[in-house]
C-alpha positions in Angstrom: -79.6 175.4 173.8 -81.0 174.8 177.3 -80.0 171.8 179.5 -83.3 170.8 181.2 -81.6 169.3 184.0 -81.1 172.8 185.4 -83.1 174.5 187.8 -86.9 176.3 185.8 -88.8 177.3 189.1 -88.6 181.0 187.6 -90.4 179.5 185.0 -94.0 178.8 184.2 -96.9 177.0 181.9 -99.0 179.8 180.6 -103.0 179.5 180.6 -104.0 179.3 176.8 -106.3 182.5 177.1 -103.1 184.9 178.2 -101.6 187.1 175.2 -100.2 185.1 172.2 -98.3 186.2 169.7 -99.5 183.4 167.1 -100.6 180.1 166.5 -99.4 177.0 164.2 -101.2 175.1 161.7 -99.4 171.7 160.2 -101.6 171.7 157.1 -103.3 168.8 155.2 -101.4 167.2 151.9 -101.6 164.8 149.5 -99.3 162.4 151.6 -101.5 162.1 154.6 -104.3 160.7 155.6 -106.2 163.3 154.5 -106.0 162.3 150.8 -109.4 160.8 150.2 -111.1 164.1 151.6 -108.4 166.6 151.0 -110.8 169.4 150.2 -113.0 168.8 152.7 -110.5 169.5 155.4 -108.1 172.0 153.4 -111.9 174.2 153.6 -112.1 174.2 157.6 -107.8 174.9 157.5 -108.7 178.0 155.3 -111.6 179.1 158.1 -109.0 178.4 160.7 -106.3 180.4 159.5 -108.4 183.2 158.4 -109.6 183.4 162.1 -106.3 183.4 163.6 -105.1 185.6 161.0 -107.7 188.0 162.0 -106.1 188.8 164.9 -102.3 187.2 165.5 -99.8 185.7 163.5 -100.7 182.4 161.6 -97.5 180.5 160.9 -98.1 177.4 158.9 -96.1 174.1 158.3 -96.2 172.5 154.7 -93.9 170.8 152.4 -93.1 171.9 149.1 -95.4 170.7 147.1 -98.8 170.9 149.6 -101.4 173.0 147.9 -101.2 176.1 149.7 -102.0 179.7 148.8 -100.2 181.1 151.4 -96.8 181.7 152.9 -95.5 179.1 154.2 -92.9 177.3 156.2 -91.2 174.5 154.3 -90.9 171.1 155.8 -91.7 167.6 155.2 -94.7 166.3 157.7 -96.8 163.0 158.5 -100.0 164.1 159.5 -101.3 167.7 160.9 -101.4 167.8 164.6 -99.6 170.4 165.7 -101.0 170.4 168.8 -99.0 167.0 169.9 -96.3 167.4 167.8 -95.2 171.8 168.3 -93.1 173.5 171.2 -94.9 173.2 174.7 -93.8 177.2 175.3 -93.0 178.4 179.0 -92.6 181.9 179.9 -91.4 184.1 183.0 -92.1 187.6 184.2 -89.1 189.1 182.2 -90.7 188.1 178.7 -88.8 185.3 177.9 -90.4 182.2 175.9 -88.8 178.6 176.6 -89.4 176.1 174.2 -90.0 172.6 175.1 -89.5 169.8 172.5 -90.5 166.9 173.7 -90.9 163.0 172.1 -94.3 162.5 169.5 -94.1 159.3 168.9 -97.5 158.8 166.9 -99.8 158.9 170.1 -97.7 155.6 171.7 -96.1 153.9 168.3 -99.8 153.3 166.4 -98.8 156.1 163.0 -95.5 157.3 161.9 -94.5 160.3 163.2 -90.7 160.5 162.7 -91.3 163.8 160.3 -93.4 165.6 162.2 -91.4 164.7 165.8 -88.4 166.8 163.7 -91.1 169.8 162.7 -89.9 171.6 165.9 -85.7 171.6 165.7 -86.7 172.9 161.7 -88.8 176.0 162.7 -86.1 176.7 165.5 -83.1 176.2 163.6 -85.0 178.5 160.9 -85.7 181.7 163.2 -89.2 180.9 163.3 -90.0 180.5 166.8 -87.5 182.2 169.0 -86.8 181.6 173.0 -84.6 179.0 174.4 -84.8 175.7 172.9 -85.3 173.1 175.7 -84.1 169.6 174.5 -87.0 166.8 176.2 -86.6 164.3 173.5 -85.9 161.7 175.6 -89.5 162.1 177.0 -93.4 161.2 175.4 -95.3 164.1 175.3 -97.9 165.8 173.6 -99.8 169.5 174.0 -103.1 167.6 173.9 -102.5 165.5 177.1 -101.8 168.7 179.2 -103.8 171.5 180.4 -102.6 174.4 182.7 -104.5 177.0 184.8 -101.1 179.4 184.9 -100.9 179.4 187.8 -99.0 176.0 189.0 -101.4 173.5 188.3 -101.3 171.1 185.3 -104.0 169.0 184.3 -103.9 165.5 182.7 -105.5 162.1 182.3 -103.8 158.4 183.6 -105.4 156.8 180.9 -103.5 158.9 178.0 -99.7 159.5 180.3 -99.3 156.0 181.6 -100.9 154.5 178.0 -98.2 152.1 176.6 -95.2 152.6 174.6 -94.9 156.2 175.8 -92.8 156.3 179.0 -92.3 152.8 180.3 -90.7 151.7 182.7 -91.5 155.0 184.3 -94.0 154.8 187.6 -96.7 157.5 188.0 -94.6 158.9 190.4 -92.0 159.2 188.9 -93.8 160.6 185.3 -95.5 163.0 187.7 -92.1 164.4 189.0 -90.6 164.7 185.4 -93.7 166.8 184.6 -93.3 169.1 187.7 -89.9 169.6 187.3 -89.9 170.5 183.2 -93.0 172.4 183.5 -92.7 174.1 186.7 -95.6 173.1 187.8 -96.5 173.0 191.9 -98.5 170.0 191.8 -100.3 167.7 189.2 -103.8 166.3 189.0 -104.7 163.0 187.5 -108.3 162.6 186.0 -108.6 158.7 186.1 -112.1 158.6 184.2 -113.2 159.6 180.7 -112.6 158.4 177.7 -114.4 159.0 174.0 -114.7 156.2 171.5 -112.7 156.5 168.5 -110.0 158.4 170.1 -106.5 157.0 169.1 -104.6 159.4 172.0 -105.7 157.1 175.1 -107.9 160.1 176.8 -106.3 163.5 175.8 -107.4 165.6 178.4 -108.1 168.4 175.7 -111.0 166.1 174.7 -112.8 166.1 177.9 -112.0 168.7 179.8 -110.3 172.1 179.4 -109.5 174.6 182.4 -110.6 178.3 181.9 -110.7 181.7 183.5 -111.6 181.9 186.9 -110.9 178.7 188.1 -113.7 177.3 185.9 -113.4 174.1 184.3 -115.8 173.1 181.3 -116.2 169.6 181.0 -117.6 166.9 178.5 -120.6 165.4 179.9 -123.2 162.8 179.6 -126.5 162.6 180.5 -128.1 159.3 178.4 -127.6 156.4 180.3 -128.0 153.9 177.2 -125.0 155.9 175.7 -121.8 153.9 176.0 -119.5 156.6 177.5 -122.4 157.2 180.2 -120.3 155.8 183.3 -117.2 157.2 182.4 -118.3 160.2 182.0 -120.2 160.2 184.8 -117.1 159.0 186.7 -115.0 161.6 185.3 -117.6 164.9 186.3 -117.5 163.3 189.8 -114.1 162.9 190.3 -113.7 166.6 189.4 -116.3 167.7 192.0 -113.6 166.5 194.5 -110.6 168.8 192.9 -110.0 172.0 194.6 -107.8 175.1 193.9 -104.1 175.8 195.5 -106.2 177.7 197.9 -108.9 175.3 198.9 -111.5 176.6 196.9 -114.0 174.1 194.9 -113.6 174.6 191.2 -116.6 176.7 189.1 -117.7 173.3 186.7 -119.4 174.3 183.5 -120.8 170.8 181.6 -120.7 170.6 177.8 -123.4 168.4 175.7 -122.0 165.2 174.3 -122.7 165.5 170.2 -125.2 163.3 169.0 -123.0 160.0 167.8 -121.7 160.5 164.2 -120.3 157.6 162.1 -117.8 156.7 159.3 -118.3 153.1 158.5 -120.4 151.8 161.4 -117.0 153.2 163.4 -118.4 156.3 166.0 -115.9 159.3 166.2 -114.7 160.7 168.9 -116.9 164.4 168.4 -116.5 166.7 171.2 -116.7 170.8 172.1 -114.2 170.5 174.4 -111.5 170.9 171.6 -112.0 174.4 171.4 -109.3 176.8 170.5 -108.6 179.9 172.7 -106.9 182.8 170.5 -106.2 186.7 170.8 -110.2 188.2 171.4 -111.9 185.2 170.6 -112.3 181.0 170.8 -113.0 179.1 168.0 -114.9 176.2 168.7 -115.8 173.0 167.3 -119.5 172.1 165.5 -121.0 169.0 164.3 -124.3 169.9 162.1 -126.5 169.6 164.9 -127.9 173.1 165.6 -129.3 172.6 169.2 -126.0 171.1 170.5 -123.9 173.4 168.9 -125.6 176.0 170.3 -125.6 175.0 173.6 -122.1 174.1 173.7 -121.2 177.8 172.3 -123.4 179.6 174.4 -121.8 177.3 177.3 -118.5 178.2 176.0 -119.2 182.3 176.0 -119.6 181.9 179.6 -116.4 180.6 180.8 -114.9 183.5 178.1 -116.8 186.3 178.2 -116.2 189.5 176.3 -114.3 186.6 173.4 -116.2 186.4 170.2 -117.2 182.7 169.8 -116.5 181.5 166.7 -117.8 178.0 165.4 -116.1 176.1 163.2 -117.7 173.1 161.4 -115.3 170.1 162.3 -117.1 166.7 161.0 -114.5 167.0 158.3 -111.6 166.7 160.8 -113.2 164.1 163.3 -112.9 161.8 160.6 -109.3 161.8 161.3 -110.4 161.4 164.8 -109.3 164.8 166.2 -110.9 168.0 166.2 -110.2 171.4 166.2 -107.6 171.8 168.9 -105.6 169.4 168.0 -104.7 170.9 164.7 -103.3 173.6 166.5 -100.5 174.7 168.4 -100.4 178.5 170.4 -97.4 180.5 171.3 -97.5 182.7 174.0 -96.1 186.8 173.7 -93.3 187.5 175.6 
């Protein structure tokens, strides 16, 4: 075991698209929420993992008695998103992997998440992941409010990092500083704007906007004013017009289409193509049933990626849990 406290600046956040050796999936039970549409969303798990297994290692997280086919690692979960509640993996240029376990505390204390916040210390203490385990349980964080270029530049959102019941009494500064120093990160940038309604994670920034090769950033936009998240959005795409690289440079901004709004009982949910899933040759990427903005988004998508097979994945079953396709999964980098 690591102390944190001590000095990472050898260390660093890896970009999703570099090598991975494989990718976790926390799947769907009878004791989630799941239970009313269980088959629904164990189908899109199955297209998931055949994906990934396609091309790295698929580890998967299920209790005993989940009805799975496959091997699987044993544990006792609350819900399925590995994405907020797996290891946040650092590497270095000598092929080590760190493994940083922070607090999931059920997206600031609104679902129970004391089961899946132990997930990570089980798959260490098992042999499953190896690197150097990295104790940050005295800190909120989740994979989903954090996006890095590789390169010393994290990405996040106010709205999700200074949400209540996370990390008070901590300032913004003072969050920010934490961040840097766990994650090795030379500097921070705050997106203050965008927000999707339905979403229970306060503005995860791997909702709205996800960083990509190149310096490019694909981002959710907006372009009917009569739509509620018109300003915000609008906000949000001109606030990253005024971000610029470590070196000065403008960033290459890509814009997604906003899905049509879909509804579960008058309630809209939060459907976006920015949860997309980078893996080993390939992204797999969110769709919603409507064929012109699917399209769009995966043609938009191929662009930012090229020479990755796009891969879409039809997610309306799993934005009625309002997440999407990302969230359901965690990636560890090769070392």
């Amino acid at each position: 075991m690591i102390d944190k406290k001590m000095s990472l600046n050898h260390w660093r956040l890896p970009a999703e698209w570099e090598p991975q050796e494989g990718v976790q999936l926390t799947w769907p039970h009878a004791r989630t929420d799941w239970t009313p549409m269980l088959d629904e969303i164990t189908a899109v798990y199955h297209q998931m993992a055949r994906e990934i297994a396609e091309r790295e290692r698929l580890m998967v997280v299920a209790p005993e008695d989940a009805a799975y086919d496959m091997l699987r690692i044993v544990c006792d979960t609350n819900d399925t998103w590995a994405r907020d509640h797996g290891f946040i993996s650092l590497v270095d240029d000598q092929g080590h992997r760190r493994l940083l376990d922070y607090c999931f505390n059920g997206w600031g204390e609104k679902f129970p998440a004391g089961l899946d916040n132990a997930i990570n210390r089980r798959l260490y203490d098992l042999g499953e992941i190896t690197g150097e385990y990295v104790d940050c349980l005295d800190f909120v964080l989740e994979g989903g409010s954090i996006e890095s270029d590789g390169k010393g530049t994290v990405f996040t959102t106010s709205s999700c990092l200074l949400a209540p019941h996370r990390n008070q009494p901590l300032t913004k500064a003072q969050i920010e500083e934490c961040l840097k120093h766990d994650l090795c990160a030379e500097r921070i940038l705050w997106i203050d704007y965008g927000h999707l309604t339905g979403d229970d994670t306060d503005g995860h920034i791997d909702t709205l906007v996800r960083i990509c090769p190149d310096d490019t950033i694909l981002y959710v936009g907006c372009d009917d004013p009569e739509d509620e998240q018109y300003e915000d959005l609008r906000r949000m795409e001109a606030q990253l017009t005024t971000f610029r690289t470590l070196d000065g440079r403008p960033y290459r901004l890509k814009k997604l289409p906003l899905p049509r709004p879909i509804y579960e009982d008058n309630d809209r949910l939060p459907a976006t193509y920015a949860n997309f899933l980078v893996i080993n040759g390939a992204v797999l990427c969110p769709t919603y049933g409507q064929s012109d903005l699917d399209d769009e988004a995966l043609h938009t998508i191929g662009e930012a990626f090229p020479g990755r097979d796009i891969i879409g994945i039809d997610c309306r079953p799993v934005i009625c849990q309002h997440g999407s396709l990302h969230c359901c999964t965690m990636q560890y980098p090769s070392v």
